[in-house]
Each structure stands twice: as structure tokens, then as C-alpha cells.
N, C-alpha and C positions, 0 to 999 in steps of 0.2 A: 316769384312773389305770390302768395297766396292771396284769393281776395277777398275780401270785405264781406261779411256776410250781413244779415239785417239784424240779427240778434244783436252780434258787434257793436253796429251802430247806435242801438237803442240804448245796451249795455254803458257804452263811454256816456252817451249824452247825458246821464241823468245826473253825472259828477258836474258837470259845469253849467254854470248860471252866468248869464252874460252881466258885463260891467258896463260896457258901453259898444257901440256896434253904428260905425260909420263907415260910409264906402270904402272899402281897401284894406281897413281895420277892425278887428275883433278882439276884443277883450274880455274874457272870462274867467271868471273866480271858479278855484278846483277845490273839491267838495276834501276835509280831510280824508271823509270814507272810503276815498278809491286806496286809497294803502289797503284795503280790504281785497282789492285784486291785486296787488302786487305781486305775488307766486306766479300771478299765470302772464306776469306783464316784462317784457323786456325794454325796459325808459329808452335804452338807444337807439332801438329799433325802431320803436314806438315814434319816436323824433325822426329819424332818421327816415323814414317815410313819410313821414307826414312833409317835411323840406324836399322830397323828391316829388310830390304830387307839380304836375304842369299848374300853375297860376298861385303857386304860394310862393312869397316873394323871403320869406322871413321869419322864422319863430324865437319866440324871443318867452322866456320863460323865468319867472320870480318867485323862488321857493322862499321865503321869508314874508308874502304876504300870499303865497297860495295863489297866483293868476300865469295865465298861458298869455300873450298877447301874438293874433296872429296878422302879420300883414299879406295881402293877398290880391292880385290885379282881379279887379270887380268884371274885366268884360272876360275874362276868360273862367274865372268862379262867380257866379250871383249873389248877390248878396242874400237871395230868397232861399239858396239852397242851403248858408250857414243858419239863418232862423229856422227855416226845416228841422237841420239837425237837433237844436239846442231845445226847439220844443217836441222832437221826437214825430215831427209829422213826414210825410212821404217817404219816406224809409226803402224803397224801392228803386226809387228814382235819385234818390242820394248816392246808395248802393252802387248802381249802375255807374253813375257822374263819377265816382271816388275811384271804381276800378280801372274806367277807361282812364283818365285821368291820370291814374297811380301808374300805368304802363304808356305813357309819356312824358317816359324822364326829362327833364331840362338839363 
């Protein structure tokens, strides 16, 4: 698995604007304009790792009103590190958290 780079991360986050964001749960609305990367995106993949990352318990996904809903154990993801992503801050340290992460599968 290749990893994560910060561009990446900057990349995705600026499609989603959160709905609501409580411990464990994440709810964000998916901008229509990421169909604008869909050439360079594989959906299954895309899923398919994001549900292998260590402390994501659940994705759950609503194409009819455009929201990802993610659930996810708070003590092994921070809740600080999803606001991180979604406002595009620490990019470095997200990076870092998502690869390690991503290479302990559950």
C-alpha cells in the first residue's frame, strides 16, 4: 500500500464540510465537485482503505444526499486529528497518524 502524501490529504479535505462531529462519529457532506477527480480515484479502494485504517469502526456512505458518515473509536483516532483534516491544518502529522495507522490492519 502506498502512502498518504500531504498533497493527498489537502486534496480530499477541501470536498468535505462537516455535518456534525461528536466523539466516535463524523458526518460530512461530499462536495458534488470531487466527481472532478474521479479519473484519478478508485471508490473501492478508496473505501476499502479507509475501513482498514486501525480505529475506524464503520463507514457508512449516502449517495442520494452526498454524506460520508464515519464512525471511529475516539481513543485510538482523536477526535483533533479529524478537525485537523477537514480544516486542512497539521497536514504532517495527520500524514504520519494515517500511514502508521493504515499499516495496522485490524
Amino acid at each position: 500500500m502506498t502512502e498518504l502524501q500531504n498533497s493527498e490529504i489537502l486534496e480530499f479535505a477541501k470536498y468535505f464540510s462537516p455535518i456534525s462531529h461528536t466523539k466516535g462519529r463524523l458526518r460530512v457532506r461530499v462536495s458534488p465537485k470531487i466527481k472532478e477527480l474521479k479519473s484519478n480515484i478508485d471508490e473501492s479502494k478508496i473505501h476499502s482503505r479507509i475501513k482498514n485504517i486501525k480505529g475506524i469502526k464503520e463507514l457508512k456512505t449516502n449517495l442520494l444526499v452526498g454524506s460520508i458518515t464515519i464512525f471511529y473509536d475516539h481513543e485510538v483516532f482523536p477526535m483533533r486529528l479529524w478537525n485537523d483534516f477537514l480544516n486542512g491544518q497539521n497536514t504532517d502529522e495527520l500524514r504520519e497518524y494515517l500511514n502508521l495507522k493504515a499499516k495496522e490492519i485490524v
